[in-house]
N, C-alpha and C positions, 0 to 999 in steps of 0.2 A: 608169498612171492619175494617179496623183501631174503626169505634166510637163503632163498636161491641164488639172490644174487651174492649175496655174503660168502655164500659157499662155493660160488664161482669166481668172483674178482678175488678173493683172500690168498688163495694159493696162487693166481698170478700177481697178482701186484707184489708178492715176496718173491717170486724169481725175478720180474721186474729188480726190485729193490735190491737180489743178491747180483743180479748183471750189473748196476750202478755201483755198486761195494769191490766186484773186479777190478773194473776199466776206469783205471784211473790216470790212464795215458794223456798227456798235454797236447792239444791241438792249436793250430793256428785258424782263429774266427774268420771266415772266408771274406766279408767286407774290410776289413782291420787286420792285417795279416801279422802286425804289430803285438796282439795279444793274444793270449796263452788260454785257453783253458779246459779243464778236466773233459773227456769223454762224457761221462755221468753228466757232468752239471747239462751239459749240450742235450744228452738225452734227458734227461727231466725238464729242463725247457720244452723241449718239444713232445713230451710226453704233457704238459700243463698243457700246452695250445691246442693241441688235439682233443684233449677233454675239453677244454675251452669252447673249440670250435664247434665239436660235437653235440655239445651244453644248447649252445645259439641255434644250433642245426636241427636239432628236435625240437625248440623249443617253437622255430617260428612254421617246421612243418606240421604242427599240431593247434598251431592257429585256426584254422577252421574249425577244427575240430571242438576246440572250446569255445569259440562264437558259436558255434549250432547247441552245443550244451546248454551254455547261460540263454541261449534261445529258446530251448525245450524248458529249460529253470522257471522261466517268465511263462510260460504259458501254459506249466502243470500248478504254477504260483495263482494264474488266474482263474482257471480250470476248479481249480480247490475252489476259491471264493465260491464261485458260479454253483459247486455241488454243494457247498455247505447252505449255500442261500436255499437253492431249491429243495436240501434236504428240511430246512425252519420248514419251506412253505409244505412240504408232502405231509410233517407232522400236524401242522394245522389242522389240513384236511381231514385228516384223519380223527382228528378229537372234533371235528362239526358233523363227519358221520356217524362215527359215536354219538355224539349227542343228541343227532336227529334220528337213529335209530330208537335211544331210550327214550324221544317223546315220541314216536310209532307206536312203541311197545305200552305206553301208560297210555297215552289215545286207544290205541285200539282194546285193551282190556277195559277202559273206563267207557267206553261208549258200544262196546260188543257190535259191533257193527256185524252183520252178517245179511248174507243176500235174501233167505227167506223174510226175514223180520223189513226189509224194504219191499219185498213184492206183497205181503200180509198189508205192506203202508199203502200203497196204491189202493187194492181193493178195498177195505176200509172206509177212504173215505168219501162222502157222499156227494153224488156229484153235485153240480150246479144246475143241470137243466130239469132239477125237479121244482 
């Protein structure tokens, strides 16, 4: 974007600059009618204030625009914290269901648990009311 502009202000600001290298006519300053001076100098004055003004002119119509920024800044800043925290707590989770997976898996191979070998346990054993 930048060489855009480069390639647009460059060629004027040099006719600008060859208009000021012409007009080198003496004026009388409209408040001070006393003193003299060049065309150019008049025009480059008032070519600086208009950048000048321009300068201020953008600068405070995009005030908002940077308050709602540094506003979104602070709350994708806390935003982050908030996911990185929840991200710590998800990996937790995660390694306690791992690890209660792998004592499932050593429980239930070490103790074979299976539904006939408990209905075999029932009948088995002998009642009381004998």
């Amino acid at each position: 974007m930048w060489l855009l502009k480069v390639l647009i202000s460059l060629p004027l600001l040099t006719l600008f600059v060859m208009f000021l290298v012409q007009n080198n006519e003496l004026v009388a300053v409209w408040p001070i009618p006393d003193i003299e001076v060049a065309v150019s100098v008049v025009y480059f004055v008032l070519f600086g204030l208009g950048y000048l003004f321009g300068r201020i002119a953008s600068w405070s119509a995009y005030a908002p625009l940077r308050a709602n920024l540094r506003k979104q800044k602070k709350e994708n800043k806390q935003l982050s914290k908030e996911h990185e925290k929840l991200n710590n707590e998800h990996e937790k989770l995660n390694q306690q269901v791992t690890s209660l997976q792998e004592e499932r898996e050593k429980q239930g191979s070490e103790s074979g648990f299976s539904l006939n070998k408990k209905i075999k346990g029932w009948f088995s054993q002998p009642s009381n009311d004998e």
